[in-house]
N, C-alpha and C positions, 0 to 999 in steps of 0.2 A: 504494500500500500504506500506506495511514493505520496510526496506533500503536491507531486504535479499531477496523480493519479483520478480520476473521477471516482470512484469511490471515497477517495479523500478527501477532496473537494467539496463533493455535493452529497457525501452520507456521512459519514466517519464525522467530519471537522462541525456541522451543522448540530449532529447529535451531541457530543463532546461537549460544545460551546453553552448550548442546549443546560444539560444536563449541568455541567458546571456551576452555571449563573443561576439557573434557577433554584438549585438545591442550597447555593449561598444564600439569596434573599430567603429561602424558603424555612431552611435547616439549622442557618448558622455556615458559621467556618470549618470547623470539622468533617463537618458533612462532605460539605464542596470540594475540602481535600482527599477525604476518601473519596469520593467519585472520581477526583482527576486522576488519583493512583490509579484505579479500578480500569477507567477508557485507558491508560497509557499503557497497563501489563496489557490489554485487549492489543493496544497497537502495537507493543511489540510481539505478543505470539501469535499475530498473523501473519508474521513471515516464516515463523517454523514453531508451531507450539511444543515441542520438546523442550525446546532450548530455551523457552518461560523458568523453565524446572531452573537452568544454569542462570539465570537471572536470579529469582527470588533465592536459590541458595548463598549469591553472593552479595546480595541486599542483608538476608539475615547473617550469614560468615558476621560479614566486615561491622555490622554494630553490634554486635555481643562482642568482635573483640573489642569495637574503639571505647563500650562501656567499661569493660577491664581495663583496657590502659588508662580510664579516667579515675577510676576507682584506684587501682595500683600506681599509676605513675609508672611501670614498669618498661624503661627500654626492649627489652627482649620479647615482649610481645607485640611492640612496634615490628621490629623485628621478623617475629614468627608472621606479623598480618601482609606487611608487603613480600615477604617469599611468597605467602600463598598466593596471594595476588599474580604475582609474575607467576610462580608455576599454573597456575591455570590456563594467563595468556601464552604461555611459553607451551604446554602441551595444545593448544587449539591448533596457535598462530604459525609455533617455530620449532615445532618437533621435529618434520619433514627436515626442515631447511638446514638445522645443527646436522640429523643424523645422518644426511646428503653428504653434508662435506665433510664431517667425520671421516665417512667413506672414503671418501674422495684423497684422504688424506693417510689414510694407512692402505689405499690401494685395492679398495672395495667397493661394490657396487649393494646399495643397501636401498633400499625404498620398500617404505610398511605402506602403500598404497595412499591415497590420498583419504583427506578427513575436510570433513564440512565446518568452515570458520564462524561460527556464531555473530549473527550480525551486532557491530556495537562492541564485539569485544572490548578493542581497544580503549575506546574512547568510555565506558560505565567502570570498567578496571581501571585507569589511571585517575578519576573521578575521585574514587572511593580508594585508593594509595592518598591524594592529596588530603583526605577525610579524617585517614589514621595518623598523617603527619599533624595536621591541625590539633587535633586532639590532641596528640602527646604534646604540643606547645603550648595546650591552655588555649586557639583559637576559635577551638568549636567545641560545643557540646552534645555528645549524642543523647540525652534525654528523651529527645522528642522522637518518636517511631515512626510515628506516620509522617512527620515533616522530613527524614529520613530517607522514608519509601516514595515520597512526592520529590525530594531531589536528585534521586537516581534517576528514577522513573516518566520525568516528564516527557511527554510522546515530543515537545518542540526542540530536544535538544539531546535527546536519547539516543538517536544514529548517527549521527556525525556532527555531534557540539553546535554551541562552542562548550569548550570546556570549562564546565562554571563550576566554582566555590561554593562551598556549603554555607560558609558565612555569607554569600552572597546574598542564596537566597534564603535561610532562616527567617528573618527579619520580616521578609515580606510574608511566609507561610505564619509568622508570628500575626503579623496585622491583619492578613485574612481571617486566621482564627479569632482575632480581637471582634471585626465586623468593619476593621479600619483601613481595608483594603482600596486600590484604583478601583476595584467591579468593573461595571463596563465603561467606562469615562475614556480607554484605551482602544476601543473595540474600531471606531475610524482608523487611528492612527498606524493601529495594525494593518488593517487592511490595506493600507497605501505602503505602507513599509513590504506587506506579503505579495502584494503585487508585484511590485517590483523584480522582487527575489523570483517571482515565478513566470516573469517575461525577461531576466538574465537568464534561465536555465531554459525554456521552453522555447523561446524565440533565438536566443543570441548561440548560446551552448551548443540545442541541440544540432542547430544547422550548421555550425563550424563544424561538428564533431563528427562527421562522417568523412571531410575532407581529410582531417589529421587520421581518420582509422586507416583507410585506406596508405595512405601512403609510408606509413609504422609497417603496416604487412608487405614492405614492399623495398625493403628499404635499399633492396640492392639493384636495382632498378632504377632511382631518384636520380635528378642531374643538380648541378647546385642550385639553380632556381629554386626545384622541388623542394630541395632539402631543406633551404630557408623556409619555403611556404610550408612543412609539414611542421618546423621547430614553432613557428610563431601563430598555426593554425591549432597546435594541441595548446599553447599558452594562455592564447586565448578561451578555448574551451574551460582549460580546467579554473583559470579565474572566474568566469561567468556562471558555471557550473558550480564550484562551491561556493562564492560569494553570496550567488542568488539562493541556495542551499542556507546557508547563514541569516540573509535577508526573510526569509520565508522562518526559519526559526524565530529570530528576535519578532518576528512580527506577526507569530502564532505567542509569543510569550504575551504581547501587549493585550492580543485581544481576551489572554484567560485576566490582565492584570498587572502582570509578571514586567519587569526588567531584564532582560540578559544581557549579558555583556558583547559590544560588537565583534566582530572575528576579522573586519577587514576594513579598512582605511586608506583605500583610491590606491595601492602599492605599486601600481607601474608607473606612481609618479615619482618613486625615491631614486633621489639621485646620490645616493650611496649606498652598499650592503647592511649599515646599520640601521638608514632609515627603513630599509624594503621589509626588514622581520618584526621592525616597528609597525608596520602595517597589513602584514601577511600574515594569517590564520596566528593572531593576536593571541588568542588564548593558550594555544599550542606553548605558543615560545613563551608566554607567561609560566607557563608549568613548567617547563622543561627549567627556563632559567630559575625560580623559586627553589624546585626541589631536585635538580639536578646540578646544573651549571655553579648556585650560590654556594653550596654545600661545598662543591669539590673546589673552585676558586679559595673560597673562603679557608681553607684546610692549607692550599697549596701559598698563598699569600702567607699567613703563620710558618709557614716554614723554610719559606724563601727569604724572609726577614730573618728569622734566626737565624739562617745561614749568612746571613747579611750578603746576597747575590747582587752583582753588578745588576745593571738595569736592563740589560740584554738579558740574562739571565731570569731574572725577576718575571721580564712579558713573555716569555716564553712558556715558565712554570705555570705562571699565575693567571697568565691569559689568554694564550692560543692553545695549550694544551685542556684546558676544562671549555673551549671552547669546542674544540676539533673532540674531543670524547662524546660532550653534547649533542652537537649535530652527527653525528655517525650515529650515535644512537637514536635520536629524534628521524634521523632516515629506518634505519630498522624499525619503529615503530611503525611506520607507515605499511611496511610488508616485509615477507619472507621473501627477502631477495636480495643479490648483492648490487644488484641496478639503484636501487635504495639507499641500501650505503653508500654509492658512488653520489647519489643526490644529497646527503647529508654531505657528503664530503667537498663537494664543487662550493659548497655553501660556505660551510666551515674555509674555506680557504679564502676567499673571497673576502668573508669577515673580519680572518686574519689579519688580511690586509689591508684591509679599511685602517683597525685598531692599531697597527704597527702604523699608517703613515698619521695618524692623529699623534699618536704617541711620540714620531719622528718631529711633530710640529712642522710637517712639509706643507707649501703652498696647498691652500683650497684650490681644488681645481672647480675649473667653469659648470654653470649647472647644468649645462648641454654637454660637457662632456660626462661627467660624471652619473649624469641618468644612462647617458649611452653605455658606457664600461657597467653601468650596477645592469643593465636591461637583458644586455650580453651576458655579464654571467649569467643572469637566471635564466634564462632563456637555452643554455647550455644544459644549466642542472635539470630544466626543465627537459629535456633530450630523456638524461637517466630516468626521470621518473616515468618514464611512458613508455620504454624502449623494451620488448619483451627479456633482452638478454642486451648485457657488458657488448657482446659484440656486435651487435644490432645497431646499439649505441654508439659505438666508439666509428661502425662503418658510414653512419648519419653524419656523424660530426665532421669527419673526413671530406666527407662530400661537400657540407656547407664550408670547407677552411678550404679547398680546391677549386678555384676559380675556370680551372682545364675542362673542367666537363659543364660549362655554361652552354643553356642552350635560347637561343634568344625568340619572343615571338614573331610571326613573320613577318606580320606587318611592319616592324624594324629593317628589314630588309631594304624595303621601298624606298625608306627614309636615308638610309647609311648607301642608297646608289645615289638617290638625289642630293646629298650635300656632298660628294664624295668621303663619307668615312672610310679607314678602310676596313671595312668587317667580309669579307671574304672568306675568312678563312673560317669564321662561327658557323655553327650549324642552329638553323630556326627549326619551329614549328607549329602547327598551324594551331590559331588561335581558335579554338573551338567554344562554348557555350560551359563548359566544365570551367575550362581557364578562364573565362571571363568572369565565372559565379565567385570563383575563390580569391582571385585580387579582389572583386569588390568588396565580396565579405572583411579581408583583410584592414580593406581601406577604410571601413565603416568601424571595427572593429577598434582600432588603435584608438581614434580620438574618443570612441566613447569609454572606454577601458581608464583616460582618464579625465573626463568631464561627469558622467556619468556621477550625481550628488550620491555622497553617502547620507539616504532618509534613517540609516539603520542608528548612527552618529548621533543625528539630530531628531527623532522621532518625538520626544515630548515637546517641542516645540516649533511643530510643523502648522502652517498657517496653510487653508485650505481654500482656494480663490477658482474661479471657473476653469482659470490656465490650470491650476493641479488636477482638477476634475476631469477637463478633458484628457490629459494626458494618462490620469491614469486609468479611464474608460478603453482608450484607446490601446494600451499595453494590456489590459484586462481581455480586451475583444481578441486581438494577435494571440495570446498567448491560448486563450481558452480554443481558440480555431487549430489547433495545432497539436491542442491534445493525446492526436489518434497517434502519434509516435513516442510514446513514452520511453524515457531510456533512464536508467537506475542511474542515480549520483556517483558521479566520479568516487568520491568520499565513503559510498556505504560499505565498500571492500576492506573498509579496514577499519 
């Protein structure tokens, strides 16, 4: 049941809404939250109701342990909760993938056949790791069970984030339960926030996204032209596709009430590696630096001073290395694979070098250079994450960095005999109704990727004037005509 699904849309989301609101004025607060648990386990074990059972087990696991470590205070059952944590995701996610190259590595061929990933893994497991760190800091209380089971469980932010804090949302499951809730006062503002997110994925995504499949299947075959249009036609996709994913969340959160947190902030406008994970799946890099990156920084800083390290030394220890560990592993999060790692890794280096030329106090460079150099790297890492295999990858990239195999269109031809260029020796080809659909996509594509308002930003203080209305009638009508080809979130795979 996709958020672009017709059953989503016009059964699921209606009854939900429904149900919610009415049981609040009707019931109370408790109520309302019990119901919203109740439709969100619905939404999630309609995608595989077995693996409900692997949800509510680790709903219940994770708060009887995070009650013990509030009651005990005890390290080691911090401890014992995120091993289990990872072992869980580590048997769904990365069993295959370890026990592969184990293989591979003492010179065996090992494969226990393939296993069905639990949709949301990822993202309800490191959820509920963040849940038992808080705890054991004193920043969350697990008292409350059903405010608990409501912040696992909420069906707008359950399959693929953002990744929210428990502290987040407490506060507001608190004032609902109070009676002191937004209610519906949010319910416009969502809907123009959910629109959005469901004409970036329906209209913009889905139609780039068949240009970039194609030509990923294909990739030995590409010329450099190709290659550039496959690199910056999947960037495309996968921006608009989880952006609008995110958009559609925070603006199912407005209309139950809720606040989430946004996931995305215009990122193909940063014109360096530190701005772009400033504004790229926001929450992500939130977790990961909070309880990854600070912890190990913070460790390797303490010891880099005791050692009293030159200052090469020091950014090294202290901060390309908990960096580069970071993203290697924020890439394996994403999948069982080492195309993944190489995504974290292109990242990770990039970032490196951002932080080494800040640190050098070398000239700022121009903001048009520096978008182009931050656009290019991602756009690179963006290769790995889409690329089925390292070499698949690495044969794209080729392509795009060899100018030798340019093949130009033909109507060029005409042009370079009439001025005399000398292009003779290029090979054209005929510009057919395909080629013409994916440049213009392209060309439509860039500017809005960064003019395109983030409503998800600015949502409680959206002014609603006939200009907003039509425009969003307009992306409503588009996107709902479009419907008949649904295709799953980039995002739900992991």
């Amino acid at each position: 049941m996709l958020f672009s699904s017709r059953e989503f849309l016009f059964v699921f989301l209606p009854i939900a809404l429904l149900l919610y609101h009415g049981a609040r004025h009707l019931a109370g607060g408790k109520a309302a939250l019990l119901i919203l648990s109740v439709t969100s386990l619905f939404f999630y074990g309609w995608w595989n109701p077995p693996y409900l059972l692997l949800l509510l087990g680790s709903i219940a696991g994770n708060l009887l342990l995070a009650r013990a470590i509030k009651k005990k205070g005890s390290g080691w059952l911090l401890t014992v909760g995120v091993a289990a944590n990872l072992a869980v995701i580590g048997y769904f996610k990365y069993r295959n993938f370890f026990i592969e190259n184990i293989g591979y590595l003492v010179g065996e061929s090992w494969d226990l056949g393939p296993i069905f990933v639990p949709l949301a893994i990822s993202f309800f497991t490191f959820q509920q790791i963040a849940f038992l760190c808080d705890v054991a800091d004193g920043k969350a209380d697990p008292k409350d069970g059903l405010g608990f089971v409501t912040f696992v469980a909420l069906f707008p932010q359950l399959i693929a984030g953002p990744i929210v804090l428990y502290r987040e949302m407490t506060l507001q499951f608190d004032a609902v339960e109070k009676g002191e809730g937004k209610g519906c006062t949010l319910v416009a503002a969502g809907l123009v926030v959910f629109v959005l997110g469901l004409f970036k994925k329906v209209v913009l995504a889905d139609s780039i996204g068949p240009y970039a499949d194609a030509a990923f299947v294909s990739v030995d075959t590409l010329t450099f032209l190709e290659a550039w249009a496959a690199a910056l036609a999947y960037s495309f996709q996968l921006y608009f596709d989880f952006s609008g994913y995110s958009d559609m969340a925070v603006g199912l959160g407005l209309m139950l009430g809720f606040s989430l947190p946004i996931n995305f902030d215009t990122p193909f406008r940063a014109v360096s590696m530190i701005d772009f994970w400033k504004r790229w799946h926001i929450t992500m890099t939130r977790f990961f630096m909070m309880y990854l990156f600070s912890p190990i920084a913070l460790a390797l800083t303490r010891f880099s001073m005791e050692r009293r390290l030159a200052a090469t030394g020091e950014f090294v220890l202290a901060v390309a290395l908990p960096i580069i560990v970071t993203f290697l592993l924020s890439g394996l999060w994403h999948g069982a694979a080492w195309t993944y790692v190489a995504f974290g890794g292109v990242n990770a280096v990039g970032l490196v070098a951002n932080h080494a030329w800040k640190k050098g106090k070398l000239p700022r460079l121009p903001r048009l250079l520096g978008w182009v150099l931050t656009m290019l790297t991602v756009v690179v890492s963006f290769v790995f994450f889409r690329a089925e295999t390292l070499a698949d990858a690495g044969h794209l990239l080729a392509l795009m960095a060899n100018p030798a195999t340019i093949v130009m269109p033909n109507w060029l031809s005409g042009i370079a005999d009439t001025v005399g260029l000398p292009w003779h020796t290029l090979r054209f080809f005929a510009t057919g109704s395909y080629t013409i659909r994916l440049a213009a996509w392209l060309a439509v594509l860039l500017p809005l990727s960064l003019l395109i308002p983030n409503l998800s930003k600015n949502a409680l203080s959206l002014r609603f004037g006939w200009g907003t209305a039509f425009a969003i009638a307009g992306m409503a009508w588009l996107s709902l005509s479009l419907l008949d080809r649904p295709q799953a979130f980039i995002y739900f795979q992991f």
